[in-house]
C-alpha positions in Angstrom: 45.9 71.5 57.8 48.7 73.7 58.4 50.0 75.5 55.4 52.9 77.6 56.8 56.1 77.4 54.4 59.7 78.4 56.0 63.0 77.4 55.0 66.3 78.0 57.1 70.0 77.7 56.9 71.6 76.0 59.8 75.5 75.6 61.0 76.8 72.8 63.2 80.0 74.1 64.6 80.7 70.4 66.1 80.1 68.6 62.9 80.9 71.7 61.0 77.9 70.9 58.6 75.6 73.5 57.0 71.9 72.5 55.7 69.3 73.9 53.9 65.8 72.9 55.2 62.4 73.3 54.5 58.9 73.0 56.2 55.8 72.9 54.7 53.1 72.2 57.0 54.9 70.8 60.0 55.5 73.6 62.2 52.8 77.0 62.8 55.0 79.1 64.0 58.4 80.1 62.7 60.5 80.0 66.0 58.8 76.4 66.4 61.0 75.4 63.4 64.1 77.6 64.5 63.9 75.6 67.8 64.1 72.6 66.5 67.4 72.6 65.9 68.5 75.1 68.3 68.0 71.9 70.7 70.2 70.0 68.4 73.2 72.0 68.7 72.7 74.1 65.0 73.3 78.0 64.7 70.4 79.5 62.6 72.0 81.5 60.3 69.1 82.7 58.3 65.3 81.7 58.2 61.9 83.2 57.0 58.3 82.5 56.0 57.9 82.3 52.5 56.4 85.7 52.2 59.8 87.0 53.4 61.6 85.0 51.1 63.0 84.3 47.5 63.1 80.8 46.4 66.1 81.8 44.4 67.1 78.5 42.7 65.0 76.3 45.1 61.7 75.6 44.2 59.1 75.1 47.3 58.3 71.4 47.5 54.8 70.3 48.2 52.7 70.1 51.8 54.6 67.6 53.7 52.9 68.2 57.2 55.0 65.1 59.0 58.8 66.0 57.9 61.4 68.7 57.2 63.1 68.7 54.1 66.6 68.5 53.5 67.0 70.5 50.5 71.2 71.1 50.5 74.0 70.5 53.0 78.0 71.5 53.0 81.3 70.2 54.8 82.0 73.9 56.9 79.8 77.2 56.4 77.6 78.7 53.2 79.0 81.5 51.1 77.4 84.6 51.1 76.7 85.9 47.7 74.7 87.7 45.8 71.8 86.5 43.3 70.6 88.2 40.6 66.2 87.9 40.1 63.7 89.5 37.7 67.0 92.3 37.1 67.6 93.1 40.6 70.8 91.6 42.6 69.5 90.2 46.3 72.1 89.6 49.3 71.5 85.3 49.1 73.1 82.4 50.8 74.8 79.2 48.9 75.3 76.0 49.9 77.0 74.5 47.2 74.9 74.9 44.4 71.7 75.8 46.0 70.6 79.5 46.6 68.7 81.2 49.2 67.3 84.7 49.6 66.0 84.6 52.6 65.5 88.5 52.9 63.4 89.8 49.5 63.9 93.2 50.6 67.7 93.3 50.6 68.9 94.6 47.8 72.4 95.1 46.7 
């Protein structure tokens, strides 16, 4: 079974809609994922393997090797902000409530 976790932020410019999704155990390879929804018309705007990432205030959901996960989605594009972990502030993403680090090396 594959066990590869990734999360990305996408951006449809035609339905001006931005989503959070997840995938654990669907895909093996992270540009797999990525192209996806390239072929559906999204913008990636951020995505990374779980060892590159923070959950931030999204927990990981279990294996679910036959889906994606929708975990968030937004009317026009996510803020950037900033997110503050274990006493350090991280560059993060929002969509609406839900934050994303998808970078745990950057570091405001």
């Amino acid at each position: 079974m594959n066990t590869q976790y990734f999360r990305l932020v996408a951006y449809h410019k035609e339905e001006n809609l931005t989503a959070i999704l997840d995938s654990n155990g669907m895909y093996e390879k992270l540009w797999q994922f990525s192209s996806f929804f390239l072929q559906k018309g999204f913008e990636i705007l951020e995505i990374s393997s779980s060892d590159k990432f923070l959950d931030g205030n999204i927990d990981k959901c279990e294996v679910v090797p036959d889906n994606i996960i929708l975990r968030e989605t937004l009317t026009g594009r996510p803020e950037k902000t900033l997110f503050l972990h274990n006493g350090v502030n991280y560059h993060a993403i929002k969509v609406k409530d839900k934050i994303y680090i998808p970078d745990k090396t950057k570091v405001a």
